[in-house]
Phi, psi and omega in degrees: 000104153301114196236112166298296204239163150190154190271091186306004179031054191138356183338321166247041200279204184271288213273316173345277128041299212242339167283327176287323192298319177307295169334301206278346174288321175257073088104027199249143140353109150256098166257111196277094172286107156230178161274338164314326202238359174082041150249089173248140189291314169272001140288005181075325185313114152105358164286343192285329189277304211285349185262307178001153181033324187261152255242302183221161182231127149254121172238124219239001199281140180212128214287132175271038141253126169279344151347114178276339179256019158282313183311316194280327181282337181294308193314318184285339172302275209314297167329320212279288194305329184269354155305314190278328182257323175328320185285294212288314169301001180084026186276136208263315178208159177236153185228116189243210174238079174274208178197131190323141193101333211277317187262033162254357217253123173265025174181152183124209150280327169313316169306323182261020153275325176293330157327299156331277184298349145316299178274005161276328191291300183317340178263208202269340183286146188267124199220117166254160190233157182202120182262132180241153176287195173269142206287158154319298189313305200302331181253020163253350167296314209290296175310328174290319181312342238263186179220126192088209194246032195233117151260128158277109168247138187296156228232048173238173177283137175200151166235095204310165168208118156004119152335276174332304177296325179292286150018273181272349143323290099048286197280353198274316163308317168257032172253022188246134203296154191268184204224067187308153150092350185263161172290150192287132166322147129206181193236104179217174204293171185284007180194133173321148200202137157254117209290344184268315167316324157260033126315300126345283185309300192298305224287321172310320212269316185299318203104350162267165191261130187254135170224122164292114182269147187264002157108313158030307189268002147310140170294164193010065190273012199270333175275351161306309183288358194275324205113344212301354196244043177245161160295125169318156162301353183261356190276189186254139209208102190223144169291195339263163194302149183302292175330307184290321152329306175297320181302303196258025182235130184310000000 
C-alpha cells in the first residue's frame, strides 16, 4: 500500500509529537488530531473533515486517568468513533501504540489497553499494534506525583524506551507492506533497568530523593516483578539507555 497521507490521534501528546515529526520528516502528509487542533476523539467533533482524503490513522491518543475503568471507557469511545468516521472516510488501516504486557495484564491502566486493543481489532478497519516498553519520559511523570520532596518508585524491572525510537517503529509499521500471521511487534530500550534506579539518576539532576519501593500496591506488581511486562525475544532493542537519554537533553 502506497500511503501519502495520515491522520494522527493524540497528534500533540508525549509520544505524538513525535510520531507527527517522524512522518514528516519522510516526507508523508500529516494531519495532527487533538483537541489542541478542533479534533477530538471522543465527542467526535472535527473528525469526519480531519479524516478526509487520509489514507492510514495512528493512533497514539490516550486517557489522562490511569483509572481503568475511566481508562477502558475512553478506549472504548475513541476505538467505536475513529472505527466509524474511517469507514466512512475510506481509511485503509489504523496503527495503533500499546504497551509490552498489556495482554497479560489483569487491573490497571494495562488493562484497559489490553481492552483497547481488543476493541480496536474487533472493528471494521484492518489494525496493527505495536507494544512499546514504558518510555523515558514516564519516570520524570513519576517524580512529579510524588508529594513533598520524596518520590517513591518501584524497585521493578523495566526497559525504558525513547519517544522517538517508539516513534519511529511505530511510523515504520504502519508503513510495511503487511506480514500476516506474524506476533504483534514491540519495542523497548537496549537494556534491562529498574525503574526506581532510573529514578535515581533523574532525581540527582532535579534535587529530588528517590526511595525504592517494592511496588506491592501496584496492579499486577507480583507479574511486574516477574518480568512479565520486559520484551519478549522478538522484539526490536533500540537506543539509547535512559542514562544516555538523560545526558543529551539540555
Amino acid at each position: 500500500m502506497s500511503v501519502t497521507t495520515f491522520a494522527v490521534a493524540g497528534a500533540t501528546g508525549r509520544l505524538g509529537r513525535h510520531v507527527v515529526d517522524v512522518l514528516t520528516e519522510q516526507g508523508y502528509r500529516v494531519v495532527p488530531m487533538s483537541r489542541a487542533t478542533g479534533v477530538d476523539v471522543i465527542t467526535g467533533e472535527g473528525l469526519a473533515e480531519a479524516l478526509t482524503g487520509a489514507e492510514v490513522i495512528i493512533d497514539v491518543a490516550s486517557s489522562h486517568s490511569s483509572d481503568q475503568d475511566a481508562a477502558t471507557e475512553f478506549f472504548r469511545t475513541s476505538a467505536r468513533n475513529l472505527h466509524e468516521y474511517g469507514r466512512k472516510a475510506g481509511v485503509a488501516q489504523i496503527t495503533m501504540a500499546s504497551i509490552i504486557g498489556a495482554d497479560k495484564a489483569t487491573a490497571g491502566f494495562l488493562a484497559a489497553k489490553k481492552a483497547h486493543e481488543e476493541l480496536l481489532l474487533s472493528g471494521p478497519i484492518p489494525v496493527r499494534i505495536l507494544r512499546a516498553a514504558q518510555f523515558h519520559e514516564f519516570v520524570g511523570r513519576l517524580l512529579d506525583r510524588r508529594q513533598g520532596d520524596v518520590a517513591y518508585l518501584p524497585e521493578l524491572p523495566t526497559q525504558l524506551v525513547a519517544c522517538r525510537t517508539v516513534a519511529e517503529e511505530l511510523v515504520g509499521l504502519a508503513t510495511a507492506p503487511a506480514a500476516p500471521g506474524t506476533p504483534i511487534p514491540e519495542i523497548a530500550g537496549p537494556r534491562k533497568e529498574i525503574m526506581a534506579e532510573a529514578g535515581r539518576l533523574l532525581g540527582a539532576r532535579r534535587g529530588v530523593k528517590v526511595v525504592g519501593i517494592d511496588g506491592s500496591g501496584m496492579p499486577d506488581a507480583g507479574l511486574a516483578a516477574a518480568g512479565a511486562f520486559l520484551p519478549g525475544p522478538h522484539a526490536t532493542l533500540a537506543g539509547p539507555t535512559f542514562r544516555e537519554w538523560l545526558d543529551a537533553r539540555p
